[in-house]
N, C-alpha and C positions, 0 to 999 in steps of 0.2 A: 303723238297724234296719228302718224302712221301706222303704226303696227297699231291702234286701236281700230283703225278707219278699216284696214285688210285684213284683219286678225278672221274673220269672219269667212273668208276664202280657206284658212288652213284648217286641214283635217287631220283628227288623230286617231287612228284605230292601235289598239294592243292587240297583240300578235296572238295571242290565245282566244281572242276572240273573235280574231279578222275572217274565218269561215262565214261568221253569222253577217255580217254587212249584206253581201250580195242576196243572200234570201230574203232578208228582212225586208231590203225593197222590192224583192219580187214581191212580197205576199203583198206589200200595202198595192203597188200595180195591181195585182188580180185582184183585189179586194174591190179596190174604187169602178175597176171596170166591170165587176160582177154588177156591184148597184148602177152601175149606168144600163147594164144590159137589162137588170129587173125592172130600171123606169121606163123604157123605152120597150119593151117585148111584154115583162111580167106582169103589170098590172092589168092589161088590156089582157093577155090570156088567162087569169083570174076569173075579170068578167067575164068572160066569152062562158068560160066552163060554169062559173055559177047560174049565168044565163041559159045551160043548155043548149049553146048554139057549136060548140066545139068538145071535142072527147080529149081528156088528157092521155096522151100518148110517148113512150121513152122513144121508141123508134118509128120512123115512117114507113111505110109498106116498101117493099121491095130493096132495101136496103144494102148498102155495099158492103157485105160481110167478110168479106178478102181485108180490104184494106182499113177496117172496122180491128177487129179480129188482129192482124198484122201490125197496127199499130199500138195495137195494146203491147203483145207480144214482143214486139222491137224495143219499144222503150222496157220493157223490165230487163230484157236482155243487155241491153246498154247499162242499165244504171247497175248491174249486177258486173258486168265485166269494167265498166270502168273503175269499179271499186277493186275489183280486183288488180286491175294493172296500174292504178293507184298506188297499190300496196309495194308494187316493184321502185316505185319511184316516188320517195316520199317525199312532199311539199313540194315538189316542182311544176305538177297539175300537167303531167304528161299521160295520166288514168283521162282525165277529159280530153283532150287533143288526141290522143292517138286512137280513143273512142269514138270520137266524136265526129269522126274521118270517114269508116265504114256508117257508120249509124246514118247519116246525113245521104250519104248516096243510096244506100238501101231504101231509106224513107222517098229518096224523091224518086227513084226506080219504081217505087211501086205506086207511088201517084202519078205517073207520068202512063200518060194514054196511049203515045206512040214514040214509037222508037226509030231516031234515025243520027248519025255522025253527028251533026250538029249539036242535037240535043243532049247524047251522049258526052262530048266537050265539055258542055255546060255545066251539067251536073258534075263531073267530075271536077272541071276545077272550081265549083262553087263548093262541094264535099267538102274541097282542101283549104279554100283561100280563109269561107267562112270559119270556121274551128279555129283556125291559125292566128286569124285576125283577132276573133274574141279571146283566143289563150296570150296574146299578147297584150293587148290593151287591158284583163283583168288581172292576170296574174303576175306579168313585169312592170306594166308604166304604174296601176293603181296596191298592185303587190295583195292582190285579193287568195287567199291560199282555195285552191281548186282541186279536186278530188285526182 
């Protein structure tokens, strides 16, 4: 009766497929949140635009092209070198943590409006703590294999 009643708590992934877990739940997250985003934003700017009361537009005027721009740019850089230092260190998912280290500081360096000691601290140990913290809780306690 026990192991029927908990059976339900254990998890089994195969190890040739264990990459695909962690996306798979990313995409259903993005997914559900996309339809939340379309009930809540999309439909009403539908109407607006079939109404003629609104012009559909990708970007807003005057827009942040640095960090527009830079963020595109970073992230292909990242997914391009983590793959690379991946390839140094296979299955250990030290391509993501040791990428994922510059990438995180870089990114908050260039959304960050002012520069001072303090903030500087922050973002550095947030760079390191955060990456560390997800490389360990995915890839040791749940053994999710990472790039």
């Amino acid at each position: 009766m026990e192991e029927g009643l908990f059976s339900f708590l254990k998890i089994s992934i195969d190890f040739k497929e264990s990459h695909l877990f962690f996306p798979t739940i990313m995409t259903w997250v993005l997914a559900i949140l996309a339809g939340v985003i379309f009930l809540v934003y999309g439909i009403r700017f539908i109407r607006d635009v079939a109404n003629g009361t609104r012009r559909p537009r990708f970007f807003v005027e005057n827009y942040d092209k640095f960090r527009l721009y830079g963020t595109v740019a970073l992230t292909v850089v990242y997914f391009m070198a983590m793959d690379l230092v991946g390839r140094y260190f296979p299955n250990t998912g030290f391509g993501f943590l040791f990428m994922s280290i510059p990438f995180m500081f870089v990114l908050s360096m260039m959304y960050s409006h002012e520069f001072n000691r303090s903030k500087m601290i922050t973002i550095a140990v947030n760079a390191i703590v955060a990456p560390s913290v997800s490389w360990y809780i995915l890839g040791k306690l749940f053994n999710i294999t990472l790039p």
